[in-house]
N, C-alpha and C positions, 0 to 999 in steps of 0.2 A: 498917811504918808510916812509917820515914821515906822509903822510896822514896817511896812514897804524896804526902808533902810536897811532893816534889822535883819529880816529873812533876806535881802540882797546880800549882808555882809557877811551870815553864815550859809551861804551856800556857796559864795567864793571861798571863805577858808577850805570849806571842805572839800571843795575843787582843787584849790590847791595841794591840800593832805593827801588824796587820794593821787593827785601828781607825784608829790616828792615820794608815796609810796613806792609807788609805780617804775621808779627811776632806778636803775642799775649801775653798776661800775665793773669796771675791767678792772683784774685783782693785775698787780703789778709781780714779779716775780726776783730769786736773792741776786741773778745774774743783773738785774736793773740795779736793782739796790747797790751793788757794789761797782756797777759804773758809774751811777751818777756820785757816792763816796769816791771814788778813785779821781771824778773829774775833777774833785772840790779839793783834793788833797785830804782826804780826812783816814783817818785810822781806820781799817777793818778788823774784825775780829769774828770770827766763827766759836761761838761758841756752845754749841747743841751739847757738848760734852757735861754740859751743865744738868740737861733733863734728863741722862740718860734713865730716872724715873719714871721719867712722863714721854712713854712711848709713840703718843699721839703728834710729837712736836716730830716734825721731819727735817727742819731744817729750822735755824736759829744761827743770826747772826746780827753783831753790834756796830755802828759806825760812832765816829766821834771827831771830829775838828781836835787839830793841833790846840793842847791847854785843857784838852775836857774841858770846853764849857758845859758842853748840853753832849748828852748821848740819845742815839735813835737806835731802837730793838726792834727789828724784822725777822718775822717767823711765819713759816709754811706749814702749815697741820695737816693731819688724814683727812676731817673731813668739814663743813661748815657748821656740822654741830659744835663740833669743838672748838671752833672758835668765835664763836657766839658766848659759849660757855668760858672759856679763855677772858672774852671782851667786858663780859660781865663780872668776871672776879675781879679781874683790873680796875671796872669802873666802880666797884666799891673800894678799893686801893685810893681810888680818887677822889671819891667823896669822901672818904674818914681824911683826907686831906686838909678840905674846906676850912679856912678860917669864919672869923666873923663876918669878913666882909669880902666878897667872891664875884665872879662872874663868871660865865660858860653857859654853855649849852649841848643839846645833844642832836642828832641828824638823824633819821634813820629810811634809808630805802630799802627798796625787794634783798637784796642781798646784799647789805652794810650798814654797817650800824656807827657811829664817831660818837665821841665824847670828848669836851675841851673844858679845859678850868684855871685861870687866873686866879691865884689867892695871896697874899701876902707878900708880893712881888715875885712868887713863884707859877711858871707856866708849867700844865701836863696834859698829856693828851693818850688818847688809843684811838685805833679802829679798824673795823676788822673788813675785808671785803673776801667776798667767799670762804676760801680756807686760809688766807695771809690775815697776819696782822702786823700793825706797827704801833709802838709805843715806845711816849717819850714819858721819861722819869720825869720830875720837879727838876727844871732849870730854872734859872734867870730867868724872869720875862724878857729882859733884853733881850733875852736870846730867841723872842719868837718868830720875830720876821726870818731869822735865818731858816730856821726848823719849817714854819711852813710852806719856804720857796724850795727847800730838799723834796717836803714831801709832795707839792702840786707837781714838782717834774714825775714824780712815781705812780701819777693819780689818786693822791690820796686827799 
């Protein structure tokens, strides 16, 4: 009986895994991004001028609420390699972040990958869908209900 349990309970995980594999997302685009900024009254900022090294960034732009609490980074790349490869340099950016005592986790579907992490009263996050990504620096955690009600409006 209790084998019984056991193979029932890994063969729904793996049901599951193979679901959230499975699962896709619509990449959101910088015209969204600076409506749903514009509707919140937040600073925009365009500034691609920044990579003009990194030819692969196509677009790059920053929002931020009145006081810079927290800033949010949205970029459109060439292709979804590179921002896979983007999402991943980031997410070592976020793990040499880690303190002692942390929480987060990571998501990943057909085409998106998320990374989140809580440490030290600081939130950050990335993730990339398709060829966008969005990442947020070390804020406040206080700051995270706001940040994550910006980015569910963008799909993220």
């Amino acid at each position: 009986m209790k084998k019984i349990r056991i193979i029932s309970l890994a063969l729904a995980i793996g049901l599951i895994s193979v679901m959230l594999a499975s699962c896709t997302k619509t990449p959101s685009d910088t015209s969204r991004f600076k409506s749903i900024a514009s509707e919140k009254g937040y600073m925009i900022q365009d500034v691609l001028s920044q990579f003009s090294d990194t030819p692969q960034i196509r677009e790059a732009t920053v929002t931020a609420p009145e006081g810079f609490a927290f800033q949010i980074e949205f970029y459109v790349v060439d292709s979804s390699d590179f921002a896979k490869t983007f999402f991943t340099n980031l997410s070592t950016v976020i793990e040499g972040q880690k303190g002692s005592v942390y929480s987060g986790g990571s998501l990943n579907g057909k085409n998106y990958a998320k990374r989140t992490m809580t440490s030290g009263g600081q939130y950050t996050m990335v993730e990339y869908i398709e060829n966008t990504l969005v990442y947020v620096p070390l804020t406040d955690a206080d700051n995270k209900s706001a940040v994550e009600a910006f980015l569910k409006e963008m799909g993220y």
